[in-house]
C-alpha positions in Angstrom: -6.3 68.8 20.2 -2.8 66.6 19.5 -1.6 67.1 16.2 -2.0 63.9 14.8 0.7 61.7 13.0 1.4 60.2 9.6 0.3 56.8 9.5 4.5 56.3 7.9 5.7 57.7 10.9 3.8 55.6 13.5 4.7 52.6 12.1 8.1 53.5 11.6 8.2 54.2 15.4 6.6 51.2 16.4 8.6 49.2 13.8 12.0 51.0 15.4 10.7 50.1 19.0 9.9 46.6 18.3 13.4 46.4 16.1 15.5 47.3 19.2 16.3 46.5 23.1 15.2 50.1 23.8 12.8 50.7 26.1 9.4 52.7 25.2 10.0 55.9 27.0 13.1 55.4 25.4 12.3 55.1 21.6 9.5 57.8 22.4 12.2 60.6 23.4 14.4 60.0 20.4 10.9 60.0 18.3 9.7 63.2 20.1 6.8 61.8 21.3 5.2 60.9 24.9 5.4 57.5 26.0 2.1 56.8 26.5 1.5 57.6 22.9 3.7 55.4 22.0 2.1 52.1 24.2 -1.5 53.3 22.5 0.1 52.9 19.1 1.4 49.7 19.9 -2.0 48.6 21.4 -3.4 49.5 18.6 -0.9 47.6 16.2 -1.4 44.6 18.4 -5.1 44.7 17.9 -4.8 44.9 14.4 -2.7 42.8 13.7 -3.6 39.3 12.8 -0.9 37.6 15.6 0.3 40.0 18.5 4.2 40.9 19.0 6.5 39.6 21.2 6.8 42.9 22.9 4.0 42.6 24.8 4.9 39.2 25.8 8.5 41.0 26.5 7.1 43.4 28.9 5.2 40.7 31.2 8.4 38.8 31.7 10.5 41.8 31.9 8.0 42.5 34.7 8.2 39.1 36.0 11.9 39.2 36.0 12.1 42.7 38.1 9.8 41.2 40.3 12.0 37.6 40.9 15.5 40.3 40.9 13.3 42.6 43.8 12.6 38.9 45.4 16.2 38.0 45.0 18.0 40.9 46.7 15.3 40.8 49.2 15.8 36.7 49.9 20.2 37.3 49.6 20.0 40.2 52.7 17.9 38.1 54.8 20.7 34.9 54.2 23.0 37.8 55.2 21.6 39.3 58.3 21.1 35.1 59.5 24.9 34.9 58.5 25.8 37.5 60.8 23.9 36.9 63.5 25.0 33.1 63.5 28.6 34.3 63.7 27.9 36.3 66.7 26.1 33.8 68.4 28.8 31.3 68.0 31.1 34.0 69.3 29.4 34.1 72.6 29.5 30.7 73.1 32.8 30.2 72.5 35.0 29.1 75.8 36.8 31.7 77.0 34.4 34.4 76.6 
C-alpha cells in the first residue's frame, strides 16, 4: 500500500507546482514523489475546488503549442526541400548547360 501523505504536504506540492514554470515530473522529483501522483493530486484539487486552475488550461495549450512547433518545423523543411529543388531546376535550364 503507498504510504500516504500529510494533507500540509500535498498542498504545499501542488501550491509549489502551480507557483512555478516547472513542469510536473519536475516539481515531483524535487518533492520525491512520482509524477503521476502528483497530476492525481492536482485532479483532485481541481475538483474541489470551487473554480479550476489555470494549470490545466496551461497544459492544453502547452500541448497545443508543441503540436503547432511539430507543425512548424515540419511545414519550414518542406519550404526547404521546394527551395532546393527549384534552384536546381533553374540550374538545368540555364543556357549553357
Amino acid at each position: 500500500m503507498p504510504k500516504a501523505f500529510p494533507k500540509e504536504f500535498r498542498e504545499d506540492v501542488i501550491r509549489v507546482y502551480r507557483d512555478s514554470d516547472a513542469s510536473v515530473a519536475q516539481v515531483a522529483k524535487d518533492f520525491g514523489i512520482s509524477p503521476s501522483c502528483l497530476k492525481r493530486w492536482i485532479t483532485i484539487d481541481d475538483r474541489n475546488s470551487a473554480t479550476p486552475s489555470p494549470a490545466g488550461r496551461a497544459a492544453n495549450e502547452s500541448d497545443a503549442l508543441r503540436e503547432a512547433n511539430k507543425r512548424i518545423k515540419l511545414l519550414e523543411q518542406e519550404v526547404e526541400v521546394l527551395r532546393r529543388a527549384a534552384a536546381y531546376l533553374s540550374q538545368a535550364h540555364l543556357p549553357g548547360k
